[in-house]
C-alpha positions as CSV (number, residue, x, y, z in Angstrom):
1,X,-0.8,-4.6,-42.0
2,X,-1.7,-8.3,-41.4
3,X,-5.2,-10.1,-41.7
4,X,-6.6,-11.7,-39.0
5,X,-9.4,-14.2,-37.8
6,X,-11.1,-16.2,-34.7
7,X,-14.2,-18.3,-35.0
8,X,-15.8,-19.8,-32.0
9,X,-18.3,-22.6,-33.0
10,X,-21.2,-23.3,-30.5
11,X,-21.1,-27.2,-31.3
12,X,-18.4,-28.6,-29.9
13,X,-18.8,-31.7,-32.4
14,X,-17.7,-29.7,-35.5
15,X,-14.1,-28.0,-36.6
16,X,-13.7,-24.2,-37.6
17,X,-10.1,-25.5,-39.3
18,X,-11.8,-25.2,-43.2
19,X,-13.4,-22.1,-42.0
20,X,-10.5,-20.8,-41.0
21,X,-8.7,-21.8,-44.5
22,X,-11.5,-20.2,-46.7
23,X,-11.6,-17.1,-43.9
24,X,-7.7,-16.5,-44.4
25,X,-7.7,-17.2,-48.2
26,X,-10.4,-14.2,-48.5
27,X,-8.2,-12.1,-46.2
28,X,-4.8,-12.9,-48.5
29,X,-4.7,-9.5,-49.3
30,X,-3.5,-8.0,-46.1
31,X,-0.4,-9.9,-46.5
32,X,1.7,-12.6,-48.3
33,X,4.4,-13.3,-45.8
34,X,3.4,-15.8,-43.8
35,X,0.2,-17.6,-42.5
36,X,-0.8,-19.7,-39.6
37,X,-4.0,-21.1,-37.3
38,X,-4.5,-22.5,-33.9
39,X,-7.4,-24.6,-32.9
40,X,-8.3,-26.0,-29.6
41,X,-9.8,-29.4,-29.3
42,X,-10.2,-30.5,-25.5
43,X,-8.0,-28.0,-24.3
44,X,-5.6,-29.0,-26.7
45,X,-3.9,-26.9,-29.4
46,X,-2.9,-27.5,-32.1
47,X,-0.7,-24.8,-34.3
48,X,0.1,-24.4,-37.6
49,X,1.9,-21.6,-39.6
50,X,5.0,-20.7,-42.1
51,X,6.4,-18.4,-44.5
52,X,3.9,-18.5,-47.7
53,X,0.6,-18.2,-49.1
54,X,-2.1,-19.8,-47.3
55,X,-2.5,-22.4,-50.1
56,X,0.8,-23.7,-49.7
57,X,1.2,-23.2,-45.6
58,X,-1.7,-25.9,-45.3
59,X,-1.7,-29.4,-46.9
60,X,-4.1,-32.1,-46.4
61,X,-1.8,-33.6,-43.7
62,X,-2.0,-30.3,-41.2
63,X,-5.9,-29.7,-42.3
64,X,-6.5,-33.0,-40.8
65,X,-4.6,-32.2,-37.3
66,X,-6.1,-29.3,-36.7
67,X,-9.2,-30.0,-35.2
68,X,-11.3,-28.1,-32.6
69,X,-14.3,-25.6,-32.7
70,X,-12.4,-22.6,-31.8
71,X,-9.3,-21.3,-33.7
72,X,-7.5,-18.1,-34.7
73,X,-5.8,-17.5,-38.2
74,X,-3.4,-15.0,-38.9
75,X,-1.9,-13.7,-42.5
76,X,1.4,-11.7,-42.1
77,X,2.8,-8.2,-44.1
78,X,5.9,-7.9,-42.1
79,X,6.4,-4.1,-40.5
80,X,7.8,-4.7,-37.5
81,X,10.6,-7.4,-36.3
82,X,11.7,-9.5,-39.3
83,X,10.0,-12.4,-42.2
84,X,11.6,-15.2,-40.0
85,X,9.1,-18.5,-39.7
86,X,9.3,-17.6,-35.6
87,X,7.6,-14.7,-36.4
88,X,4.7,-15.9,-37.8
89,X,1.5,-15.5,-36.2
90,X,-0.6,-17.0,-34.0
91,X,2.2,-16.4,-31.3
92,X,1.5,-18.7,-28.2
93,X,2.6,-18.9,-24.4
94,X,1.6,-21.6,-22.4
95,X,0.8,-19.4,-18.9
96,X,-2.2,-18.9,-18.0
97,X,-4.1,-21.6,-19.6
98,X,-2.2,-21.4,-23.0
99,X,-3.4,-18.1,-24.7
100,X,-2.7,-17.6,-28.5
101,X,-2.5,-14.1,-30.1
102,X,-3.1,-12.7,-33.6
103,X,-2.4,-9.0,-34.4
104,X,-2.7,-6.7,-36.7
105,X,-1.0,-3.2,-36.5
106,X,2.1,-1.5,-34.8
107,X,3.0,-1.0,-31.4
108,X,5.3,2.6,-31.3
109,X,6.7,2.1,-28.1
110,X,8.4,-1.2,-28.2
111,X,11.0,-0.1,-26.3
112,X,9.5,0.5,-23.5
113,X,7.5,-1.9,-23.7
114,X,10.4,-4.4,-23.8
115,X,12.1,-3.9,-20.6
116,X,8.9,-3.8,-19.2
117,X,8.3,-7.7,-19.7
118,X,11.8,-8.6,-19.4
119,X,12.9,-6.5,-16.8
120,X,10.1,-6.4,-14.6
121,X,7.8,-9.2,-15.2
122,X,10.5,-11.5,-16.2
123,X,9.0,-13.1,-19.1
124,X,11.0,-14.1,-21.9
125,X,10.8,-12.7,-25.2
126,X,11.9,-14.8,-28.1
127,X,11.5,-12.4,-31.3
128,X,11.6,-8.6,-32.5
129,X,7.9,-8.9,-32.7
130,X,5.9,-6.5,-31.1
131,X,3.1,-8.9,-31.1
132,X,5.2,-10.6,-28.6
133,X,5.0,-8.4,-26.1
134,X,0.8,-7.4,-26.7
135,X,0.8,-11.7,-26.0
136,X,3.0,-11.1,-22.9
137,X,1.3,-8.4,-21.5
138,X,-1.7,-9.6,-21.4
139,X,-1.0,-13.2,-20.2
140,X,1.1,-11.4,-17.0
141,X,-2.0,-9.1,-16.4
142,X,-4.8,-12.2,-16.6
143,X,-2.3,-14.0,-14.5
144,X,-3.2,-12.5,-11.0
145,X,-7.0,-11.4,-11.6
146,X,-7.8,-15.1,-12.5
147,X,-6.7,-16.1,-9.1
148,X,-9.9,-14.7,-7.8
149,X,-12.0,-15.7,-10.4
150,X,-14.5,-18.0,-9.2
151,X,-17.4,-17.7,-11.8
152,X,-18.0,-16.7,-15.5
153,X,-18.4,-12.9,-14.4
154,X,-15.6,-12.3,-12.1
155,X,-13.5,-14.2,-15.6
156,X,-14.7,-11.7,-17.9
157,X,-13.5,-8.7,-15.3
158,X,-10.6,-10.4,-15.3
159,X,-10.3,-10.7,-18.8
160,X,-11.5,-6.8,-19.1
161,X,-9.3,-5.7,-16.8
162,X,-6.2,-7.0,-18.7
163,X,-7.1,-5.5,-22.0
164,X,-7.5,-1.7,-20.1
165,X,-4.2,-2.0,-18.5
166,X,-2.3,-3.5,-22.3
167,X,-4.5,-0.4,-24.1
168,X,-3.3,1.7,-21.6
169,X,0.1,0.0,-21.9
170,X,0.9,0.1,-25.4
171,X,1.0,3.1,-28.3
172,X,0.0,2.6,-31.9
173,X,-2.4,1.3,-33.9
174,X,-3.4,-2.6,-33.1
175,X,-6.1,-5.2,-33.4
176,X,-5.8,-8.7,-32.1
177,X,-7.7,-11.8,-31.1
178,X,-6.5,-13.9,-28.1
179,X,-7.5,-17.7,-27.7
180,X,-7.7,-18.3,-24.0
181,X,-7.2,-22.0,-24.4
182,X,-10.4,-23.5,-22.6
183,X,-12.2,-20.2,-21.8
184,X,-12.9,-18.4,-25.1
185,X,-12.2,-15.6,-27.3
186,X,-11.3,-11.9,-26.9
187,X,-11.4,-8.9,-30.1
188,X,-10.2,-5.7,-29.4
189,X,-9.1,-2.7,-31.4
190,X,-6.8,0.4,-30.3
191,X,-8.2,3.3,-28.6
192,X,-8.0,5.3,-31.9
193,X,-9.4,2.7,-34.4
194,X,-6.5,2.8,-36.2
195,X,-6.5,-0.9,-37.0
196,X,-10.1,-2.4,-37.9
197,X,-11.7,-5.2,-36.2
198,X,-15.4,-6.6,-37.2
199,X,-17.4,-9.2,-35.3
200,X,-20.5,-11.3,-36.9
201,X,-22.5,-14.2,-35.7
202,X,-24.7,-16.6,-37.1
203,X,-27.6,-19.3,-35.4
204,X,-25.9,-22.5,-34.3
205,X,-27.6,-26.5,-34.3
206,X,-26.6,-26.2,-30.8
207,X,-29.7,-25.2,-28.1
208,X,-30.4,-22.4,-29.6
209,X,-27.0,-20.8,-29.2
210,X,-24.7,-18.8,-31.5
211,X,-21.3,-19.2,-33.5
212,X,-19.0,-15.9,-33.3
213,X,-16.4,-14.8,-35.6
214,X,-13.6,-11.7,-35.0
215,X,-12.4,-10.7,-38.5
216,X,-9.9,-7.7,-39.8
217,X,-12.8,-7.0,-42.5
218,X,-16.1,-7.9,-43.4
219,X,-15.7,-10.1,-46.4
220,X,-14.3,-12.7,-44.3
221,X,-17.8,-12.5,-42.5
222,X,-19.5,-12.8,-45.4
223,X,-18.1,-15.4,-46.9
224,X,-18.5,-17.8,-44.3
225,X,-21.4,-17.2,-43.7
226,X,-21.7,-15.1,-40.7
227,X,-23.9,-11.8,-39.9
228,X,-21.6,-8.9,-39.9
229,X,-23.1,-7.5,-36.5
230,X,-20.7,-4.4,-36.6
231,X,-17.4,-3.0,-36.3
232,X,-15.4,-3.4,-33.1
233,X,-15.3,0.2,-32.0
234,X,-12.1,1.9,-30.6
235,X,-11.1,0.9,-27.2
236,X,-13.5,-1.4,-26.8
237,X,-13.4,-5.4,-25.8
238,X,-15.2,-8.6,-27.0
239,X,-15.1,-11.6,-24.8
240,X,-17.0,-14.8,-26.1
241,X,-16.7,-17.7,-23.5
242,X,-17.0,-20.8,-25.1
243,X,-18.2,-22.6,-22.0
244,X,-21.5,-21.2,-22.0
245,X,-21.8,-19.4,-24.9
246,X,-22.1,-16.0,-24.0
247,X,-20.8,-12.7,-25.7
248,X,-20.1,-9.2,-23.4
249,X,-18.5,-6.4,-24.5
250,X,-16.6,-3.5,-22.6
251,X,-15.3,0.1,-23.6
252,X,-11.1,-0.2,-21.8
253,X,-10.6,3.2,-22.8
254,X,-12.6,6.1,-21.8
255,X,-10.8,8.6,-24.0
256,X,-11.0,6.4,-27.1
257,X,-11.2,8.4,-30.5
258,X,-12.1,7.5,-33.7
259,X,-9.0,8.1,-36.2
260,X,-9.2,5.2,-38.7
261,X,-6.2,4.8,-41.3
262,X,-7.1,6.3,-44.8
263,X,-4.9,3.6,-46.3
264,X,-7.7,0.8,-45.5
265,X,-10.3,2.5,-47.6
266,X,-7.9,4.1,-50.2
267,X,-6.0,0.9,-51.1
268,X,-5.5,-1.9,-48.3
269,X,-9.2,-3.2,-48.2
270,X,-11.0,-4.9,-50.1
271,X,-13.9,-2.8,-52.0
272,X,-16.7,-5.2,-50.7
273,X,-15.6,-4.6,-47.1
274,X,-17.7,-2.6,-44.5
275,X,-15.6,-0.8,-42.4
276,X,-17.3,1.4,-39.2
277,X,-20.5,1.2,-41.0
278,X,-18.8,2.8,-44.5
279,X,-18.4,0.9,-47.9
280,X,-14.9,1.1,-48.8
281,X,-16.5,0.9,-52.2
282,X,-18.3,3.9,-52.0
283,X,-15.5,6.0,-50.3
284,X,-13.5,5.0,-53.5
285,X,-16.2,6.5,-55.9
286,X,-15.9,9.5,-53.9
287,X,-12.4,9.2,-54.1
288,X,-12.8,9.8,-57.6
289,X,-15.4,12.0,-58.3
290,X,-13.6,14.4,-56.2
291,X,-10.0,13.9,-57.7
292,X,-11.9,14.7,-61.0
293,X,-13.9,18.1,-59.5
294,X,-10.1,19.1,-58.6
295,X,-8.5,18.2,-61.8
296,X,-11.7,20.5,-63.6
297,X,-10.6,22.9,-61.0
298,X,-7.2,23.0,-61.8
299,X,-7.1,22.4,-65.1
300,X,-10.8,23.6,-67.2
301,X,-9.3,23.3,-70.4
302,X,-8.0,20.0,-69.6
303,X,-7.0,17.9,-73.2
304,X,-7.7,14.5,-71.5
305,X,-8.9,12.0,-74.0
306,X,-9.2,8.9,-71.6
307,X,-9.2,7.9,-68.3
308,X,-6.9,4.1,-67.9
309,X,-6.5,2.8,-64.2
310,X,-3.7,1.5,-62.2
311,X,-5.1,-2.0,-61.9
312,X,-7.0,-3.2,-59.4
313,X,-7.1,-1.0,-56.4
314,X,-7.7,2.5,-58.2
315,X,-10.6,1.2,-60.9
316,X,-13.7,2.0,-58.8
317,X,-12.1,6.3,-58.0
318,X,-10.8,6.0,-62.4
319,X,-14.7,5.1,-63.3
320,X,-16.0,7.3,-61.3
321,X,-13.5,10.2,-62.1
322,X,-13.9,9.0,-65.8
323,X,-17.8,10.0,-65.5
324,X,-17.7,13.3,-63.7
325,X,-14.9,14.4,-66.4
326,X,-16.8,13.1,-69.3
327,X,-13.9,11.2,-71.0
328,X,-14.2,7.3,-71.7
329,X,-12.7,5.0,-69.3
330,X,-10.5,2.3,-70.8
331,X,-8.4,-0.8,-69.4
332,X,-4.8,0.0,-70.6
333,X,-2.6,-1.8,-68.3
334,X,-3.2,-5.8,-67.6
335,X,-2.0,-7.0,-64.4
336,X,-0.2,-10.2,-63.9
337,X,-2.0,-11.6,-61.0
338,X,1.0,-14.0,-60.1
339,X,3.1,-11.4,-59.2
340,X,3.2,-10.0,-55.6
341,X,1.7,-6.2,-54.8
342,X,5.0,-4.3,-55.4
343,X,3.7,-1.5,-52.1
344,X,3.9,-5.0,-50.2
345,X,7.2,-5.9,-52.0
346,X,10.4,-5.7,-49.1
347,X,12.8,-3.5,-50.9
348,X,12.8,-0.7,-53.4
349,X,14.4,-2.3,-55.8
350,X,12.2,-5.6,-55.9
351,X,9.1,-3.2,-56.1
352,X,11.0,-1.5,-59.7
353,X,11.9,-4.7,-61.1
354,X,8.2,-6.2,-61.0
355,X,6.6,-3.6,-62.1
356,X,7.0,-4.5,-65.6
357,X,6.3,-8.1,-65.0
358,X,3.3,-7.5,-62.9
359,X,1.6,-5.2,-66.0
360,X,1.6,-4.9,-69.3
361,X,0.2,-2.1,-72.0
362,X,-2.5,-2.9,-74.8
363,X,-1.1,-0.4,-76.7
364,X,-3.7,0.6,-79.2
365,X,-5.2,2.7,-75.6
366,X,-1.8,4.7,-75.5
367,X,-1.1,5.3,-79.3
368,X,-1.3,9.1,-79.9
369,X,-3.9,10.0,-77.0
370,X,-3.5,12.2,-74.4
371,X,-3.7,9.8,-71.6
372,X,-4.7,10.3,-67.8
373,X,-3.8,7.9,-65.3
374,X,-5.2,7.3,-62.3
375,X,-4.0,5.4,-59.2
376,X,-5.2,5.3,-55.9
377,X,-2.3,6.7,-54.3
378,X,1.9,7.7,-54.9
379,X,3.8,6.2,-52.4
380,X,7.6,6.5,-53.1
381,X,7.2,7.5,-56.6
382,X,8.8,4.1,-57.6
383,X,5.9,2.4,-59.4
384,X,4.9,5.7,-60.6
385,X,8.0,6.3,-62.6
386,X,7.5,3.2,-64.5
387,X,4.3,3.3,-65.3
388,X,4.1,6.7,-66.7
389,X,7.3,5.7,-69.0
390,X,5.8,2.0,-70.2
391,X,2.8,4.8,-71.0
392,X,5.2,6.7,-73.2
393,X,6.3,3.7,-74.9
394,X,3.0,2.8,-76.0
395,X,2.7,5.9,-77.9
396,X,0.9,8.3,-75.2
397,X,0.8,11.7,-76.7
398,X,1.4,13.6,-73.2
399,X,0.8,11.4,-69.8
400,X,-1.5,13.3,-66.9
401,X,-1.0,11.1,-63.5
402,X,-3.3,11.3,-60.7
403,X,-3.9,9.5,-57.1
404,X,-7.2,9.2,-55.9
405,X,-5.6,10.1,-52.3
406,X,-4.1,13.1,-50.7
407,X,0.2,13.3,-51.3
408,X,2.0,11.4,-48.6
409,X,4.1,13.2,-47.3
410,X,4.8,11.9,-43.9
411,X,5.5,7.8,-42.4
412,X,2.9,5.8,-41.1
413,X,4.2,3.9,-38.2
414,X,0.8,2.5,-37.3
415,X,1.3,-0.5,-39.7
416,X,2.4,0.4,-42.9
417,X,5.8,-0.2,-44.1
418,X,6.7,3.0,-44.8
419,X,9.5,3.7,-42.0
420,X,11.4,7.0,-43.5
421,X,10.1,10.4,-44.4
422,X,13.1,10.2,-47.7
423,X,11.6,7.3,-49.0
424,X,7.7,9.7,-49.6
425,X,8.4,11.2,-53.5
426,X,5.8,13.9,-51.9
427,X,8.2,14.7,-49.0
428,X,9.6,18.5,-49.6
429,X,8.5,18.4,-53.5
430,X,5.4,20.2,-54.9
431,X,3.2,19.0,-57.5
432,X,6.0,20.3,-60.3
433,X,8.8,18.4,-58.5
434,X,7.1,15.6,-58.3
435,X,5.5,15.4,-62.0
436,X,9.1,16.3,-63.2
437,X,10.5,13.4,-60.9
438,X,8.5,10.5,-62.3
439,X,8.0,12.1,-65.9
440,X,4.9,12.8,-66.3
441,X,2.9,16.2,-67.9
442,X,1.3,17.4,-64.7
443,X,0.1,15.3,-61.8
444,X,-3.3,15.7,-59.3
């Protein structure tokens, strides 16, 4: 999963380059990889991106080149294609007008999707990325409608037009934002809503007009400052034309279905993100207080004597779980926050080694208590493992794990880098298997 970004600003005068900084910066989260912008400035672009943080991708020196009151930012968690700079986002191509993409999601059907725009549209593809070919696609569709478009409403058919035909295209879970360099802004989201896409305005100093931002969640809306209008809904398109202003919307998918990923609101969002009109805050409290009605299920005469998190995702389902069970809730790991996510981590390996960099025990929460720990979900079992033994070395008594979601027990190939059903601890093992696996008492 990636984050993205697109602000359109109504005066022409100012520059959405420092919005697009503090915009990104808030969306870090979603990935460490790589970041980038583009902003147009008299239908010029001007592009920057590269392997890092956002902090370090953009000095003073590119801040001050990137001018223009439209742009697109893009923060990168690599799951398809590789971490090379090349494929960092926005991704460009200079036909028609110069479009710029950013995307968030998985394409399945790369494949196909490949000889497609090398074979029969003879476009050249440069990377692994499936962003790639969403930008390609695209670009050949609006080519041919735009010959015929001789006024803002026959460009915004065109524009429409090519989104139905990529949605009907292209398999998977996607969001992206495409900078029509000179025309505007599209946001659109997958016919399933896999991949979340919010838009938000706010009143411009410009006749009365309005600014418009795209954004993978709503804390980037917040804090700059925007209106969170609502949610981009499945299937459906976005077009803002910077030449007069104006914002229309269109449903390209007549079957579209609403099947969001559990992963955004269980661990990938931020917990003061709205996502289709639901606080990912509150669906972690119910998280909780339902893991804790199935532990009481499961286990009545349950000797739990606290309740310690898996800093930070899984705090908000451990207090909640913490209250329902009656037990105190206690803070008995603390988290590096220098160290990387290990689920983003590339590599098993890299993810077992930082664990015990990224947290540490206070030990006196451990010493001779029956412990449960809660996290907000078991992925490959890898971070699990460790924590329950750095537990045990701080003197737990007996160590109950839990995960405020369901067992994964099958790939998500809709933007998640989990690519193999062998890799899921939960694959083929029951609750026993698994508890025995990662050494713990019983797990939930």
């Amino acid at each position: 999963m990636c984050g993205i970004l697109g602000i359109l600003l109504a005066n022409e005068d100012k520059h959405v380059n420092q919005m697009l900084f503090d915009g990104l910066t808030v969306l870090q989260h979603r990935g460490q990889d790589a970041a980038g912008m583009v902003v147009a400035h008299q239908e010029r672009l001007h592009l920057r991106k590269d392997n890092g943080l956002v902090k370090d991708v953009f000095q003073q020196h590119h801040m001050v080149e990137l001018r223009g009151n439209v742009g697109i930012g893009h923060v990168r968690y690599p799951t398809a294609g590789s971490s090379s700079c090349a494929e960092a986002q926005p991704l460009y191509t200079n036909y028609p007008y110069g479009i710029c993409f950013a995307h968030n999601g998985n394409v399945t059907n790369t494949d196909d999707l490949r000889d497609k725009v090398t074979k029969e549209l003879n476009r050249h593809v440069n990377t692994d990325s499936d962003s790639e070919l969403l930008l390609n696609l695209f670009a050949e569709y609006l080519r041919v409608p735009l010959l015929n478009a001789n006024d803002d409403e026959s460009m915004a058919e065109a524009i429409f037009a090519s989104i139905e035909k990529v949605m009907s295209e292209c398999k998977g879970g996607y969001a992206g934002i495409y900078l029509i360099n000179g025309i505007g802004l599209v946001g659109y989201r997958d016919p399933h809503g896999i991949r979340p896409l919010v838009i938000g305005s706010r009143e411009s100093d410009t006749d009365g007009r309005l600014d418009y931002a795209f954004a993978s969640e709503s804390v980037a809306i917040d804090a700059l400052n925007f209106n969170l209008m609502r949610s981009v809904k499945p299937g459906e398109a976005f077009f803002i034309d910077m030449r007069n202003g104006s914002l229309r919307s269109r449903m390209c998918d007549s079957a579209a279905s609403y099947s969001p990923c559990i992963f955004e609101y269980v661990y990938f969002a931020r917990p003061d993100s709205i996502m289709d009109g639901i606080s990912v805050y509150e669906s972690r409290l119910k998280m909780g207080e339902f893991l804790a009605q199935k532990i009481m299920r499961l286990y009545p005469d349950h000797d739990i004597d606290v309740v310690i998190p898996i800093p930070d995702t899984s705090r908000t389902s451990a207090l909640q779980a913490a209250y329902i069970l009656g037990r105190p809730f206690r803070e008995g790991f603390i988290k590096n926050r220098y160290i990387a996510r290990t689920f983003i981590m590339p590599g098993q390996e890299t993810r077992k080694k930082s664990v015990r960099l990224k947290l540490n025990t206070i030990k006196s929460e451990f010493a001779g208590r029956n412990v449960l720990l809660v996290d907000d979900s078991i992925v490959r079992g890898t971070t699990a493992g460790e924590i329950v033994q750095m537990a045990r070395d701080a003197g737990a008594k007996n160590v109950y794990f839990t995960s405020a979601a369901p067992a994964i027990r099958y790939p998500n190939i809709y933007g998640i880098d989990i690519p193999t059903r062998k890799e899921l601890i939960a694959y083929e093992r029951n609750e026993e298997e698994i508890a025995k696996k990662i050494g713990c008492n019983w797990i939930v």
